[in-house]
C-alpha positions as protocol buffer text, in pm:
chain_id: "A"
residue {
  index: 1
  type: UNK
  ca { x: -7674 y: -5477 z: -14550 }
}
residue {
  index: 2
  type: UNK
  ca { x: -7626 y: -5293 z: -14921 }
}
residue {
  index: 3
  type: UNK
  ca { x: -7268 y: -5158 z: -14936 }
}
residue {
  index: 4
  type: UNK
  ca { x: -7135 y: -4972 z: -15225 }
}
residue {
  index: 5
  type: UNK
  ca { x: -6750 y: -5001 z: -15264 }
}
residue {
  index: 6
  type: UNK
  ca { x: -6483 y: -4690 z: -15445 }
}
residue {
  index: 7
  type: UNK
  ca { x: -6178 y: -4678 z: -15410 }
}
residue {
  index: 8
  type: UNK
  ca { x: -6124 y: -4826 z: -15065 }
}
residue {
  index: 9
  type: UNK
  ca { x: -6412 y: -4653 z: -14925 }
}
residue {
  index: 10
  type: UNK
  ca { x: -6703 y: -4850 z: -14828 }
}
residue {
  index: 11
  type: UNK
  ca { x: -7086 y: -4660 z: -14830 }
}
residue {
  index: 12
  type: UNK
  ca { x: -7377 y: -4805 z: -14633 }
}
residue {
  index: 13
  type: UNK
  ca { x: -7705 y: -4726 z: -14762 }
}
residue {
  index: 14
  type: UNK
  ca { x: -8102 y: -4823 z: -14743 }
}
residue {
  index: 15
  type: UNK
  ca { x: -8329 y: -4756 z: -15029 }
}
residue {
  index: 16
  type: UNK
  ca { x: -8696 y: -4730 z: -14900 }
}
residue {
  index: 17
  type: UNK
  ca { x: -9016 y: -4747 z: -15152 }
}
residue {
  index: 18
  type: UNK
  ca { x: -9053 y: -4673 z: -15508 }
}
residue {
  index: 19
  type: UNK
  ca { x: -9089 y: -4358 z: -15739 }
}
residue {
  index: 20
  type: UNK
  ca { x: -8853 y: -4068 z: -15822 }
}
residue {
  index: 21
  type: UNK
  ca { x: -8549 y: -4077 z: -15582 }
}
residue {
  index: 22
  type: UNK
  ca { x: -8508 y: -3865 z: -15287 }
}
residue {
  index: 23
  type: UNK
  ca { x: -8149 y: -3883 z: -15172 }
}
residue {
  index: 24
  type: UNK
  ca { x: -8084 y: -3769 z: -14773 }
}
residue {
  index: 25
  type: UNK
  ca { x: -7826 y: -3600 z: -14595 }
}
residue {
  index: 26
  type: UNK
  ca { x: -7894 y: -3697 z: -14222 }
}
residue {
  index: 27
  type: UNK
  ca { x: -7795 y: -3450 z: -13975 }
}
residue {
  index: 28
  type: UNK
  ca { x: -7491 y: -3472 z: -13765 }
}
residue {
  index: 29
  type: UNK
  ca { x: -7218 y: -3290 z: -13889 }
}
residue {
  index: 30
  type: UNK
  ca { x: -6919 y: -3572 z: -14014 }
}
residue {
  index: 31
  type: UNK
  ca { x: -7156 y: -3833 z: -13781 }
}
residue {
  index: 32
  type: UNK
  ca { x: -7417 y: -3763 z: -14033 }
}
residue {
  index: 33
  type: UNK
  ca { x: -7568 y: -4130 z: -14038 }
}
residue {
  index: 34
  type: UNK
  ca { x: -7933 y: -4268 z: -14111 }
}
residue {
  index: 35
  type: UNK
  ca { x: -8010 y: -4324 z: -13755 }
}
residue {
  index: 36
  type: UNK
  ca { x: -7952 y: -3949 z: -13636 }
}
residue {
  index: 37
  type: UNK
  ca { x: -8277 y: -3914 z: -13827 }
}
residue {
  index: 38
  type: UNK
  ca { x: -8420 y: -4038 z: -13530 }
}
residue {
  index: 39
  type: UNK
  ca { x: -8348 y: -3742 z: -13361 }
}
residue {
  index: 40
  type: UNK
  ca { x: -8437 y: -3462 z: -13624 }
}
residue {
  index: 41
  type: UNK
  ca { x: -8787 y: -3310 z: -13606 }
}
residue {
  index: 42
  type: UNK
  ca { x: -8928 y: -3588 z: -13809 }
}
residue {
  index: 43
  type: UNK
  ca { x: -8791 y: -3861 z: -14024 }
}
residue {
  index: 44
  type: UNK
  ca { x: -8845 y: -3820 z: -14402 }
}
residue {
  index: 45
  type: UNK
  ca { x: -8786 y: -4225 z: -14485 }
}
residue {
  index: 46
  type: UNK
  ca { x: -9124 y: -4258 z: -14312 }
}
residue {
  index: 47
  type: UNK
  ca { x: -9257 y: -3937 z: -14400 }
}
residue {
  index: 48
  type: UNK
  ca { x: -9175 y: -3986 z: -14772 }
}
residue {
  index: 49
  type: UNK
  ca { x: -9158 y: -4362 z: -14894 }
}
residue {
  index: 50
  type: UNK
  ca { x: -9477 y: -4451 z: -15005 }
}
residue {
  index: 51
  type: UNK
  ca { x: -9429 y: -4167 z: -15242 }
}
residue {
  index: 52
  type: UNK
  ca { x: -9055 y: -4159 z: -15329 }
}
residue {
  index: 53
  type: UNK
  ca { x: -8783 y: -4361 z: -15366 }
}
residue {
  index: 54
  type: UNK
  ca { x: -8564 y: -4277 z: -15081 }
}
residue {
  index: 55
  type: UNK
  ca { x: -8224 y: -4369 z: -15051 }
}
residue {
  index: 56
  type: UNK
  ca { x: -8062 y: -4308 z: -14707 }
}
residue {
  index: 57
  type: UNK
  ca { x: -7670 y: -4346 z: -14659 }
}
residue {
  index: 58
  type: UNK
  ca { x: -7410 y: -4329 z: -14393 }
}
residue {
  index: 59
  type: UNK
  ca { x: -7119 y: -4079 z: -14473 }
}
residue {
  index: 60
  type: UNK
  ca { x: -6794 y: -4195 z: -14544 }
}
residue {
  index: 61
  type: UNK
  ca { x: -6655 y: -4286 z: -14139 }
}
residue {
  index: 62
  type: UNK
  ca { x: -6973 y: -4274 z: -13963 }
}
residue {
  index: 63
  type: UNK
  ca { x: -7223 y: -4511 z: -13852 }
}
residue {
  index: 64
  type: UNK
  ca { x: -7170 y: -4851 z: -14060 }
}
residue {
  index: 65
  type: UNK
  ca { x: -6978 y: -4679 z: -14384 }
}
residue {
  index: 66
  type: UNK
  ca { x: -6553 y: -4676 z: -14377 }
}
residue {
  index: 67
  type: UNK
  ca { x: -6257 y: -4476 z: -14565 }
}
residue {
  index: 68
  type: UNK
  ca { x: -5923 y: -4371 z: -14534 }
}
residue {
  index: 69
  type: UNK
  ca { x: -5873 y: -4054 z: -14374 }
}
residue {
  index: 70
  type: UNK
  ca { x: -5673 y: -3803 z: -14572 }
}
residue {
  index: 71
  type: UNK
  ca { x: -5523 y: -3481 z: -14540 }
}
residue {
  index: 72
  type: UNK
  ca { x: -5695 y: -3360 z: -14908 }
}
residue {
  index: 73
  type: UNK
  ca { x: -5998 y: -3484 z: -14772 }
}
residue {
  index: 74
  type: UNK
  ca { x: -6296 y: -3227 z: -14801 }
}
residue {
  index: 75
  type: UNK
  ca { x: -6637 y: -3177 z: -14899 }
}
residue {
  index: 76
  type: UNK
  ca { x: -6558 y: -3290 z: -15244 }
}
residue {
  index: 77
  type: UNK
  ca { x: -6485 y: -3661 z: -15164 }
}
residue {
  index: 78
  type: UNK
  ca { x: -6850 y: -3704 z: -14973 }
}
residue {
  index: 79
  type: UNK
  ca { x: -6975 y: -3541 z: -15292 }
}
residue {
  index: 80
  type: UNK
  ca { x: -6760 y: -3804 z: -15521 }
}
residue {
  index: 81
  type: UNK
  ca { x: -6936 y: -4044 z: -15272 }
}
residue {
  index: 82
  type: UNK
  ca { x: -7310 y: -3889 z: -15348 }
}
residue {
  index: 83
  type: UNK
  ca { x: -7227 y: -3901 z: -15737 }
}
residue {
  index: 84
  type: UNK
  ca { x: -7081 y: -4255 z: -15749 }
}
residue {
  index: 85
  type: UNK
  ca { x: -7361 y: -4352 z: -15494 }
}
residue {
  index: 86
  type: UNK
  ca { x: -7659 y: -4235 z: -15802 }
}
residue {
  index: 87
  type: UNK
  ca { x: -7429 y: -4400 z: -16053 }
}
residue {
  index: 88
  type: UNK
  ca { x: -7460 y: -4724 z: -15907 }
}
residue {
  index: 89
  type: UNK
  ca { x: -7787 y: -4739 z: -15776 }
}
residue {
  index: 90
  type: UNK
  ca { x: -7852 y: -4652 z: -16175 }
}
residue {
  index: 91
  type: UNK
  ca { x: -7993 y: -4283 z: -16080 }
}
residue {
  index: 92
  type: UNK
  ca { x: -7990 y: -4029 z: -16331 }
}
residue {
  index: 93
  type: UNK
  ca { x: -8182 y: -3699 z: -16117 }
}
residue {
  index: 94
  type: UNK
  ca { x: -8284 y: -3713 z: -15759 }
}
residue {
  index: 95
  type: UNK
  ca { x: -8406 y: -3472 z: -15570 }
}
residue {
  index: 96
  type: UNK
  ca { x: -8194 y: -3391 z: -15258 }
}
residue {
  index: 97
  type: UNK
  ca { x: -8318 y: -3332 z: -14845 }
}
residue {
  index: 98
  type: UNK
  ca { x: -8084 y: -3235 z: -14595 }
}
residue {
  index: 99
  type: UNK
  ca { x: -8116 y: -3156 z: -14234 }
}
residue {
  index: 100
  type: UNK
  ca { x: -7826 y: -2980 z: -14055 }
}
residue {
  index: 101
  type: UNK
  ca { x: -7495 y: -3041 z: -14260 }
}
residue {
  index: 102
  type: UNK
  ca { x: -7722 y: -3208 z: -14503 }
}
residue {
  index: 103
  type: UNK
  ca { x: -7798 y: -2921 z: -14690 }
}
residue {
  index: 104
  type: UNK
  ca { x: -7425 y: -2809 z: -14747 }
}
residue {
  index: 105
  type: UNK
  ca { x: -7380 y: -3170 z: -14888 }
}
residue {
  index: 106
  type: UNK
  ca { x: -7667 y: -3101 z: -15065 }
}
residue {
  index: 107
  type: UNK
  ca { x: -7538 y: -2741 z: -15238 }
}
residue {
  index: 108
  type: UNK
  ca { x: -7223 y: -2926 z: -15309 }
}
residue {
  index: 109
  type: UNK
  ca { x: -7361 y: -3179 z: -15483 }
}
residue {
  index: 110
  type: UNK
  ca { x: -7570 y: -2944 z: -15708 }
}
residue {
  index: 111
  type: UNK
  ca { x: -7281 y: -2696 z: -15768 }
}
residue {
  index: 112
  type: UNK
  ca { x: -7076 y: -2976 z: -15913 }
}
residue {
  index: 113
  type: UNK
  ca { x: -7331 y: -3107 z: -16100 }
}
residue {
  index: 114
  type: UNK
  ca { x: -7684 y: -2933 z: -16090 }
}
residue {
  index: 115
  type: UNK
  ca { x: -7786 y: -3213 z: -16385 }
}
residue {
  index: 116
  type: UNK
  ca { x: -7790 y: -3446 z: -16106 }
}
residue {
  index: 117
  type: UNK
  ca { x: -8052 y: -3262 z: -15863 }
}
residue {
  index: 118
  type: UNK
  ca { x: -8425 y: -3176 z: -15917 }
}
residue {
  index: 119
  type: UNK
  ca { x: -8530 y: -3043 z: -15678 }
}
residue {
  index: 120
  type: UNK
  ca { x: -8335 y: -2958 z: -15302 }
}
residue {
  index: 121
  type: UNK
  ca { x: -8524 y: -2969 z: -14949 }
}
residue {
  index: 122
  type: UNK
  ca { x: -8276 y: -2769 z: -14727 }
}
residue {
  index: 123
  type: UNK
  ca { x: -8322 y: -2802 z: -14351 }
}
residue {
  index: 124
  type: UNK
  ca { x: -8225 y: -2546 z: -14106 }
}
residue {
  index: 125
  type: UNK
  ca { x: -7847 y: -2550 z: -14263 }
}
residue {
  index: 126
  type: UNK
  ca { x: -7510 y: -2491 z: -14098 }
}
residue {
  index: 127
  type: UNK
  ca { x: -7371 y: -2174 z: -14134 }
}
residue {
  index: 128
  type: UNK
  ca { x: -7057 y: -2016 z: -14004 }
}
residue {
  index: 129
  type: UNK
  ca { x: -7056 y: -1715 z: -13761 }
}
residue {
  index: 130
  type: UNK
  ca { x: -6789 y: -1588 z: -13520 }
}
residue {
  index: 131
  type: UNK
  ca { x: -6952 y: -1757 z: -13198 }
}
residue {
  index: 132
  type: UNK
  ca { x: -7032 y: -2094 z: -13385 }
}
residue {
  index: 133
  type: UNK
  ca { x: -6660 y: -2169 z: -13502 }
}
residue {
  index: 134
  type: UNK
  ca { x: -6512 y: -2318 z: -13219 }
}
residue {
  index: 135
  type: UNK
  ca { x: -6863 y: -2547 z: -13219 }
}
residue {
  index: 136
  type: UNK
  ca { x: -6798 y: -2684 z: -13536 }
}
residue {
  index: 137
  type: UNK
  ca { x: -6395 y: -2730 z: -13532 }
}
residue {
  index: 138
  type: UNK
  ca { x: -6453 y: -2902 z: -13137 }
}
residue {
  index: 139
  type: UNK
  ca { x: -6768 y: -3140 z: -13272 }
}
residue {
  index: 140
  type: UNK
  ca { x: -6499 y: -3282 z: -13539 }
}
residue {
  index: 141
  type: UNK
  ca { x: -6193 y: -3282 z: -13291 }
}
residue {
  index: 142
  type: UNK
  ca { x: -6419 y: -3510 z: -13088 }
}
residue {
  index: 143
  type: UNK
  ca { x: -6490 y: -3690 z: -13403 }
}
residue {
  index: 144
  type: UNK
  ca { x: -6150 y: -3714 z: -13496 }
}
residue {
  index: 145
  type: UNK
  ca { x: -5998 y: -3848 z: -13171 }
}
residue {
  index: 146
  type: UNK
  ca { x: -6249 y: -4168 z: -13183 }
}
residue {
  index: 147
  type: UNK
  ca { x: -6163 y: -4286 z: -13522 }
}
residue {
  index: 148
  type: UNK
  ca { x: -5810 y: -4216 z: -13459 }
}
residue {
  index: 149
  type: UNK
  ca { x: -5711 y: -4507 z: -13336 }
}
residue {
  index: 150
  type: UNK
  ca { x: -5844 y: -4691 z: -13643 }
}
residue {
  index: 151
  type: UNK
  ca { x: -5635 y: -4492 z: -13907 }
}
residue {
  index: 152
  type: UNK
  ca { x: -5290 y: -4544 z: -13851 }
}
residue {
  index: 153
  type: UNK
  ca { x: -5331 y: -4353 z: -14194 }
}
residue {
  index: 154
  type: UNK
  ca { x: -5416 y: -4041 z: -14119 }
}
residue {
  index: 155
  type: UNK
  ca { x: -5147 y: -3790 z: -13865 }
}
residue {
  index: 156
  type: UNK
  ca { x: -5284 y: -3552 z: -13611 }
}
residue {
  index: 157
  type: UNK
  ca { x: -5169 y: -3322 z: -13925 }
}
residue {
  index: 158
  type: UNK
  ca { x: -5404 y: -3511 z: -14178 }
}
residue {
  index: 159
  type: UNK
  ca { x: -5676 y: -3465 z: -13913 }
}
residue {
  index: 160
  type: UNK
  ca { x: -5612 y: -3105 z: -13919 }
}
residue {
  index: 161
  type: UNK
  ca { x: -5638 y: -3019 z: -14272 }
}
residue {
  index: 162
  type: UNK
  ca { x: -5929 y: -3232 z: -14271 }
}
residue {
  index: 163
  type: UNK
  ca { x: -6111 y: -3015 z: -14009 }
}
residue {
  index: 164
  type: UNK
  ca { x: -6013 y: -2671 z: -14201 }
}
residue {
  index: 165
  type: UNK
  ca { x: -6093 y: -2782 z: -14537 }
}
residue {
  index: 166
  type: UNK
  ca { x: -6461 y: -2878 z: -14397 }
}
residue {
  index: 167
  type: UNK
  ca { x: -6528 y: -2585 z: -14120 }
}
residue {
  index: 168
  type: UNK
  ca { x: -6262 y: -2359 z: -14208 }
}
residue {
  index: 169
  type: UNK
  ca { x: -6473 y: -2177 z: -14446 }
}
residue {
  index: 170
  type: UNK
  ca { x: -6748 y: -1944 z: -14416 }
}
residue {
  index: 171
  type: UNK
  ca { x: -7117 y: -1910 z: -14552 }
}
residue {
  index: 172
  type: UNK
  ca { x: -7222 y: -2285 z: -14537 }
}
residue {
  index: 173
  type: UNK
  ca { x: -6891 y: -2423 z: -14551 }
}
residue {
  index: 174
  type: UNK
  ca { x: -6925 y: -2642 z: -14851 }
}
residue {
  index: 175
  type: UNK
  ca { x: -7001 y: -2378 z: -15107 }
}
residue {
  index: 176
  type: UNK
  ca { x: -6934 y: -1982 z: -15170 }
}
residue {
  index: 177
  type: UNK
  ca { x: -7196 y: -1737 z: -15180 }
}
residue {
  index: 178
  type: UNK
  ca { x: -7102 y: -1706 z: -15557 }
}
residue {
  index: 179
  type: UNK
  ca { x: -7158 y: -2054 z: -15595 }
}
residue {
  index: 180
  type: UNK
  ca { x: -7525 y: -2028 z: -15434 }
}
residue {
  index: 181
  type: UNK
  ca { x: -7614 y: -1731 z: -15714 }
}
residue {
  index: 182
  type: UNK
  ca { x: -7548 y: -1980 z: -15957 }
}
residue {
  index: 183
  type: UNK
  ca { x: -7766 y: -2278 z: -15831 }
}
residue {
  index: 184
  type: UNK
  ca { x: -8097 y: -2283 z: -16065 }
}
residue {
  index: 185
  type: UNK
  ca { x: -8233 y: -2596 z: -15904 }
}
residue {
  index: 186
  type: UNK
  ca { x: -8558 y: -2516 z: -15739 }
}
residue {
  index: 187
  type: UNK
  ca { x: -8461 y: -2538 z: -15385 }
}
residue {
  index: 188
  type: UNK
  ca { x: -8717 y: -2477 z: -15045 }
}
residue {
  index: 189
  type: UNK
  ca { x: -8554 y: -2353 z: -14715 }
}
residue {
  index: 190
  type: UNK
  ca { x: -8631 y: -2425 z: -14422 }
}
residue {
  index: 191
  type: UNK
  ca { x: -8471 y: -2188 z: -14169 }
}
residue {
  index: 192
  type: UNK
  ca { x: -8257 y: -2260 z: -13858 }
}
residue {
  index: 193
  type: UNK
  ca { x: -8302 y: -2080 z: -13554 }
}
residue {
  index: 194
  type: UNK
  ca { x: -7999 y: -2173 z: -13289 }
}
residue {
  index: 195
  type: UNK
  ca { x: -7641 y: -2122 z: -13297 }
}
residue {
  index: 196
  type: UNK
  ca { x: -7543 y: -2420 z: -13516 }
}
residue {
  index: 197
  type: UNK
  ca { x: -7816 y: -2376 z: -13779 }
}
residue {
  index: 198
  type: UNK
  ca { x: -7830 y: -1940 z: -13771 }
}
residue {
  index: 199
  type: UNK
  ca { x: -8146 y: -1798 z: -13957 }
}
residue {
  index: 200
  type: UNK
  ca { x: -7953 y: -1545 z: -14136 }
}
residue {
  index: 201
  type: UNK
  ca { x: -7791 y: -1818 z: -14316 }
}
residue {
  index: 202
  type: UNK
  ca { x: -8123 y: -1969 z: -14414 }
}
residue {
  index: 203
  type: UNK
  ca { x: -8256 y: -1609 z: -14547 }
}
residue {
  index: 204
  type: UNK
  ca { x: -7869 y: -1551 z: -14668 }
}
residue {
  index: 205
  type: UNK
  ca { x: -7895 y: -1871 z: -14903 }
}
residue {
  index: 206
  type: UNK
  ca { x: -8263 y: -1831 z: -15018 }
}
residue {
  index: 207
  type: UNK
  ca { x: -8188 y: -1475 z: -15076 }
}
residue {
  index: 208
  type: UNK
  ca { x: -7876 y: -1570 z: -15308 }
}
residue {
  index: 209
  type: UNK
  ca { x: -8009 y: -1887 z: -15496 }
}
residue {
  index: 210
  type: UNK
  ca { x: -8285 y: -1769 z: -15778 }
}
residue {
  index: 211
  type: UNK
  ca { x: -8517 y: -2017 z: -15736 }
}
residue {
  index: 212
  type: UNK
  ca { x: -8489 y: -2069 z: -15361 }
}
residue {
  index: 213
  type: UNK
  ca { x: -8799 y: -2056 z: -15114 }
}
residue {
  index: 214
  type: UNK
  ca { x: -8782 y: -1970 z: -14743 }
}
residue {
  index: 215
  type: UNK
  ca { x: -8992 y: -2097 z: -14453 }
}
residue {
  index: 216
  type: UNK
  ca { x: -8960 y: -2017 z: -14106 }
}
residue {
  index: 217
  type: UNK
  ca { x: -9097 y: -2179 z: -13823 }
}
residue {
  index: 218
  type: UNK
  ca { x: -9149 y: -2476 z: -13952 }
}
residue {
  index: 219
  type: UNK
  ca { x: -9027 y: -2717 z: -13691 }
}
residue {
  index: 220
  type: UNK
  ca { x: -9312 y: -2590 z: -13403 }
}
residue {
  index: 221
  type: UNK
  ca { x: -9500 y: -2866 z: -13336 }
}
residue {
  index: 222
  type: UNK
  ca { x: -9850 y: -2719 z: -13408 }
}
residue {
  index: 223
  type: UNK
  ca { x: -9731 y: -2637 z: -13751 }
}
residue {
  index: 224
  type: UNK
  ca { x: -9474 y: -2951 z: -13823 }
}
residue {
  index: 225
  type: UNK
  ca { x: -9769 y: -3174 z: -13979 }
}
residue {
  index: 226
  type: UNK
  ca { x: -9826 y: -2857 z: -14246 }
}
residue {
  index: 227
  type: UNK
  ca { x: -9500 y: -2818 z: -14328 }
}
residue {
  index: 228
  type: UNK
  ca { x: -9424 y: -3192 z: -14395 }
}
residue {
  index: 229
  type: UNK
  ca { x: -9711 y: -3166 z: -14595 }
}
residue {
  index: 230
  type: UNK
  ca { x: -9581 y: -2848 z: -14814 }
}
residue {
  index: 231
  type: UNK
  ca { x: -9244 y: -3049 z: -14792 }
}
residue {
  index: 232
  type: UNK
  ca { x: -9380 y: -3333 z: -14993 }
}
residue {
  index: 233
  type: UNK
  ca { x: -9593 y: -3100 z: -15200 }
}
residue {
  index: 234
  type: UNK
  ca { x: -9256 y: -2909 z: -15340 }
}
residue {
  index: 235
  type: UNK
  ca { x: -9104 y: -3246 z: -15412 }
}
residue {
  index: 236
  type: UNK
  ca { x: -9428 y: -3333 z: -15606 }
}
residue {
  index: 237
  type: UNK
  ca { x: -9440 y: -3052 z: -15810 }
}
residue {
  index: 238
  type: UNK
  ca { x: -9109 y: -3060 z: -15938 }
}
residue {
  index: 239
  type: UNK
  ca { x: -9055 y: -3422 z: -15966 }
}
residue {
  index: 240
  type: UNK
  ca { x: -9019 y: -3464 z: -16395 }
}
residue {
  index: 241
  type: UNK
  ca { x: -9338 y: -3600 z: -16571 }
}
């Protein structure tokens, strides 16, 4: 099992096939670990391996990956993670594909370092709304309350801060709407359509980035096989020569 050690934090990750890398952000909000892509509309380390490199990880505290629990903690240590992840694996540019929370690692990733990203898949992304708030702060409360137990670390207090530093925030909750106008990365949306991924965020986001693409309805099934397809064909085209 490939491990990747910082600073007391252990990372779990898979790399799958050769070629450019494509680094993914499974779904699952802080759960987000490489078997919840068994449960997303399809799973891009079989979609995409014969013609990428993919590298698949478990975030810091879920599935096989471990770290102290802090109250600092935020989106900027998974994206300290994400960076020290390419370093080591040797990884100059990747592009990026998120489903569900994925993408807001994603568009924190490129606004701390858009050098590092080529090109960004963004799958129906959170987004923060007046009815989805309570979701998002109960999802990590029931998080929180099954590692507690294994961080004598971390107070209910550190748990706290934790939870408003990730889903206190609006927009997608890793980034600011400012911080989207200034992503140049070529980046292709893929719109949510339920209360945890809302479609105005998608349009929102490709709206704000410059060189952002929207599609919608995407996931039906008599269109999923196309839009793998145009998936795979954005990656192509901007993978460097």
């Amino acid at each position: 099992m490939p491990t990747f050690e910082r600073d007391g934090t252990s990372i779990y990750y898979e790399v799958h096939g050769e070629g450019f890398p494509l680094l993914l952000f499974a779904p699952g909000s802080v759960g987000s670990a490489i078997s919840v892509w068994s449960r997303a509309a399809y799973d891009p380390i079989r979609e995409f391996a014969a013609d990428f490199r993919v590298i698949a990880l478990d975030q810091r505290n879920a599935g096989q990956s471990r770290a102290p629990i802090r109250a600092s903690d935020g989106w900027h240590v998974y994206t300290e993670d994400h960076l020290a992840l390419l370093d080591h694996l040797g990884v100059e540019r990747a592009h990026l594909l998120g489903n569900c929370v994925g993408p807001s690692f994603a568009l924190a990733l490129l606004a701390a370092a858009p050098e590092r990203g080529a090109a960004a898949v963004l799958q129906q992304p959170i987004g923060a709304t007046e009815e989805n708030g309570p979701l998002f702060r109960s999802s990590f409360d029931s998080w929180a309350s099954e590692l507690a137990p294994h961080h004598p670390e971390a107070s209910a207090q550190d748990f706290v801060a934790f939870r408003e530093r990730m889903f206190g925030g609006d927009f997608v909750f890793s980034i600011s709407r400012d911080a989207a106008r200034k992503i140049r990365n070529p980046m292709l949306v893929l719109a949510g359509n339920d209360v945890h991924h809302p479609a105005l965020t998608s349009r929102e986001l490709a709206s704000l980035a410059p060189n952002a693409e929207l599609v919608e309805g995407w996931k039906d099934p008599a269109v999923l096989p196309q839009s793998i397809r145009r998936v795979r064909a954005f990656l192509q085209q901007h993978t460097p020569r």
